[in-house]
C-alpha positions in Angstrom: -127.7 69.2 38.8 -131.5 69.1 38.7 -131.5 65.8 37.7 -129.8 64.5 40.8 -132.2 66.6 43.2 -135.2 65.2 41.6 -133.5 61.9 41.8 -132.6 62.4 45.4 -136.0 64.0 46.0 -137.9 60.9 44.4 -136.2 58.5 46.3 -137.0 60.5 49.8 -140.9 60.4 49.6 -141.0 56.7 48.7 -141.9 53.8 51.3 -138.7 51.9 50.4 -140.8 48.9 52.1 -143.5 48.8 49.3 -140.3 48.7 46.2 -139.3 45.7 45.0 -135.6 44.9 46.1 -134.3 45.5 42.3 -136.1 48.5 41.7 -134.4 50.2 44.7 -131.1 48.4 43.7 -131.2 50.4 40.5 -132.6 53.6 41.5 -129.4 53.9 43.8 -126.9 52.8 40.9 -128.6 55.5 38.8 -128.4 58.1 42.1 -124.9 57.4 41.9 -123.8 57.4 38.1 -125.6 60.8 38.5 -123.6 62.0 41.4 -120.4 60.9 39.6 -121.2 62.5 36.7 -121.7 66.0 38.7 -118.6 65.4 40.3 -116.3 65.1 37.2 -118.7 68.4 35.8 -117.1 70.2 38.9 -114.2 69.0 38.6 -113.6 70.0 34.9 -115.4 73.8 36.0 -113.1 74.2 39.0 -109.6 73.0 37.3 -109.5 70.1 40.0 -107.5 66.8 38.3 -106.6 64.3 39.9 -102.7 62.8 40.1 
């Protein structure tokens, strides 16, 4: 979970203007493998399973 609040974090204090389109293209399909990943973590803590 800290992984995703430093990513979340680092993304909040940067001038998206000054990143290069790809960078911030990746840096959001990384945000969200990493929010996935803590979703199926809960999931599997909590007993949650999908039909």
């Amino acid at each position: 979970m800290g992984e995703l609040s430093a990513a979340i974090d680092h993304l909040a204090i940067e001038e998206v203007s000054e990143i290069p389109r790809m960078q911030v293209a990746e840096q959001l399909l990384e945000l969200h493998w990493q929010m996935a990943r803590l979703q199926a973590q809960i999931a599997r803590r909590t007993g949650v399973r999908l039909p």
